[in-house]
C-alpha positions in Angstrom: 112.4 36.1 72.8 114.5 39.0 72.0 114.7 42.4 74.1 117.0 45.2 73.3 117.2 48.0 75.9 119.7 51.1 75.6 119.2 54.8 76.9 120.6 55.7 73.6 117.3 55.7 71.2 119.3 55.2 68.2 120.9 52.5 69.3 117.3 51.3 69.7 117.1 52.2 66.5 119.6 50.1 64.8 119.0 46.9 66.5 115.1 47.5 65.3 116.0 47.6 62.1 119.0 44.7 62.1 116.5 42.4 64.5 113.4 43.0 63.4 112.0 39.8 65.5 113.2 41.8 68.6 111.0 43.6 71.2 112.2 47.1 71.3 112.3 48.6 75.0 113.4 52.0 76.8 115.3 51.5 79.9 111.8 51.8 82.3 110.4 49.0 80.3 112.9 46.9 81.2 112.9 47.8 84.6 108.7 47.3 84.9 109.7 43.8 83.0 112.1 42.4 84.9 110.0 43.7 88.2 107.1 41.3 87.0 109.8 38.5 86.9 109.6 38.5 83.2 112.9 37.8 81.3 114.0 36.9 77.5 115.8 34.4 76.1 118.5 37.3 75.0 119.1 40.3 75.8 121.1 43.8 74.7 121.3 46.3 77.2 123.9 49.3 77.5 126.5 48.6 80.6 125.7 52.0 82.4 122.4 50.5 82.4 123.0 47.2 83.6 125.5 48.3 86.1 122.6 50.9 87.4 120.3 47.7 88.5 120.7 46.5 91.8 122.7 43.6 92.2 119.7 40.7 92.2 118.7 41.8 89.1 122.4 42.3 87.3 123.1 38.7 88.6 119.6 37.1 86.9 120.4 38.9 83.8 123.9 37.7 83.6 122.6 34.2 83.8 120.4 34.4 80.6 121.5 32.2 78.1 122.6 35.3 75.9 123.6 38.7 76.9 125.2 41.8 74.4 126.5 44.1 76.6 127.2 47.5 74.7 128.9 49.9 76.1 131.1 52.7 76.3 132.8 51.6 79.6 136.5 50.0 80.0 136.0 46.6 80.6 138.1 47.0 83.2 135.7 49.7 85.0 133.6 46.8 85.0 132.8 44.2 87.8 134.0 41.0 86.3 130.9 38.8 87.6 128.9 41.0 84.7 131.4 39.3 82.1 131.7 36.0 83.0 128.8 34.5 82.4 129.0 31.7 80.2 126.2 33.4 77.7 127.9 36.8 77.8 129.1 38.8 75.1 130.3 42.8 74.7 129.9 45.1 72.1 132.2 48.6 72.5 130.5 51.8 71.7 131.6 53.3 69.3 131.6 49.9 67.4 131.6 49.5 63.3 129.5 47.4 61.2 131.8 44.6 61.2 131.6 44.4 65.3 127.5 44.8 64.9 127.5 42.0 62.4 129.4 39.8 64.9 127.4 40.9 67.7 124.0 39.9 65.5 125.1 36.6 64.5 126.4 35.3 68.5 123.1 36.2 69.1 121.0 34.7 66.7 123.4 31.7 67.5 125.5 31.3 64.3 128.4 29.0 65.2 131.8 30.3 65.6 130.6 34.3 64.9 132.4 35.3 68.4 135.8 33.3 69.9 135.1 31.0 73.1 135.2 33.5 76.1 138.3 33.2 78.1 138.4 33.7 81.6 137.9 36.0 83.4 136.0 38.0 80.9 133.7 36.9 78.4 133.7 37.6 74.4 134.5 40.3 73.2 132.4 41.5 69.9 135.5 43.1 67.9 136.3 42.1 64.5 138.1 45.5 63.3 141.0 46.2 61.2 143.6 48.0 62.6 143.0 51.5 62.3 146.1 54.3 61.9 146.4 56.1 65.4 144.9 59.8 65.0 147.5 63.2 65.6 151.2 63.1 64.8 152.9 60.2 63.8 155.9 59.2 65.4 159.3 61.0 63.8 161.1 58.9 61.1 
């Protein structure tokens, strides 16, 4: 069982239509969810979000067997118990299709889609070519 969760309805959106075996839910859904005791065998969920729950909930989550954080945070904004749990993964918004491919095969399990996590942070969904930095480039 598969739950996507993100205050960003197209987010929503595009895991819908990439993991169409997933149940869909807005943030209070969750929240009425995970209040019933109920939890998934996966879960994606944006990091404001998850960092938002109180700190019972954000530890039970953490322990699922997999969790896609995405999120516009730093990583280092981040407390690292939320990324060191052996199922967790992380997916930074903005993120391209190559890092969304990644993400979707960790979580549907496909061997070797994301690195082993290293300690202290868990995998990090990021599979992008080096991109030109924007503004001036540097004098020649």
């Amino acid at each position: 069982m598969l739950w996507v969760s993100d205050r960003e309805p197209g987010v929503r959106e595009l895991f819908a239509e990439l993991l169409p075996e997933a149940e869909i839910l807005a943030p209070n859904d969750l929240l009425a969810r995970l209040a019933l005791g109920q939890r998934p065998d996966a879960l994606i969920i944006d990091g404001t979000q998850l960092l938002e729950l109180p700190a019972a909930r954000r530890a039970s989550i953490v322990a699922l067997p997999r969790l896609l954080i995405c999120t516009g945070l730093m990583l280092a904004s981040m407390p690292t118990d939320l990324l060191t749990g052996p199922g967790v993964a992380v997916l930074a918004k903005p993120f391209c299709v190559e890092d969304l491919e990644a993400a979707v095969e960790w979580l549907r399990g496909v061997p070797g889609s994301l690195p082993a996590p290293s300690a202290p942070f868990g995998a990090l969904v990021q599979r992008r070519r080096a991109r030109p930095l924007r503004g001036r480039l540097p004098a020649r």
